[in-house]
C-alpha positions as CSV (number, residue, x, y, z in Angstrom):
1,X,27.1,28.3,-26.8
2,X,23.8,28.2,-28.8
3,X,23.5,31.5,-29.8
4,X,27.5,31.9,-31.0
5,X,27.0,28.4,-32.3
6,X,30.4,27.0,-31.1
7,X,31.7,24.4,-28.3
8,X,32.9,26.2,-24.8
9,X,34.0,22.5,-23.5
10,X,35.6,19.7,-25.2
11,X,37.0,16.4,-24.0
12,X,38.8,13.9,-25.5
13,X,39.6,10.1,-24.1
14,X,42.0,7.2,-24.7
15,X,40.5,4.5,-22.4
16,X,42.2,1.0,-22.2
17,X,39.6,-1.6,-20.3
18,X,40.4,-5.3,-19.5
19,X,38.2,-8.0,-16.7
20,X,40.5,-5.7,-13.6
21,X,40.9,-2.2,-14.3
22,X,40.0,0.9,-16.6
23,X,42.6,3.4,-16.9
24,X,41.6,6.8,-18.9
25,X,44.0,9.4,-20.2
26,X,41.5,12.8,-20.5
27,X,42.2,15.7,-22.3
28,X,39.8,19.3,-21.5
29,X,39.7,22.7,-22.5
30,X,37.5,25.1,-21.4
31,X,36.5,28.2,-23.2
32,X,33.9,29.4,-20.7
33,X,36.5,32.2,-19.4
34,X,37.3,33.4,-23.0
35,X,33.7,35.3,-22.9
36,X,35.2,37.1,-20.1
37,X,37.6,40.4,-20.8
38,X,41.0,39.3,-20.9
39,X,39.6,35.3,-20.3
40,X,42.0,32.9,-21.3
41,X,41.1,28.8,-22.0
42,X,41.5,25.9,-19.2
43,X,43.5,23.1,-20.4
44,X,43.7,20.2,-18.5
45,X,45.2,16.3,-18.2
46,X,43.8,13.9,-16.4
47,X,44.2,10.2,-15.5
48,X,41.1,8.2,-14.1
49,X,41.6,4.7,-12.8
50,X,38.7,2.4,-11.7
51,X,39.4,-1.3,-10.3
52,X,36.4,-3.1,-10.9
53,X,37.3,-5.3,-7.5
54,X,36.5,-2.1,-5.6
55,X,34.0,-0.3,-7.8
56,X,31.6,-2.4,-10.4
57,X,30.3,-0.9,-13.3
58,X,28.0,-1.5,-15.8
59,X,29.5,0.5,-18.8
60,X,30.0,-1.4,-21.4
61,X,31.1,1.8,-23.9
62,X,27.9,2.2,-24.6
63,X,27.9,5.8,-23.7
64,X,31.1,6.5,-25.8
65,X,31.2,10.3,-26.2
């Protein structure tokens, strides 16, 4: 939110990568609902897995947010 200058959506990542697999443990909250009356924050965990035998990628971290 520009004009409240404050974060609505924040993430955070542990990621563990080797030459098979990337495995992800994601942490979100979402404040979008708290502008609402009566809004209360989305909190969510989240585990992503990607096998590089079924999907290549080219990340290389270098997009580490």
């Amino acid at each position: 939110d520009m004009l409240r200058d404050r974060w609505l959506r924040s993430e955070a990542s542990v990621i563990y990568k080797d030459d098979c697999a990337r495995l992800e443990l994601v942490y979100q909250r979402d404040e979008t609902a708290l502008l609402s009356n009566n809004g209360k924050a989305n909190e969510s965990i989240s585990v992503r897995i990607s096998l590089a035998t079924l999907a290549p990628s080219d990340d290389d971290f270098v997009n580490v947010r």
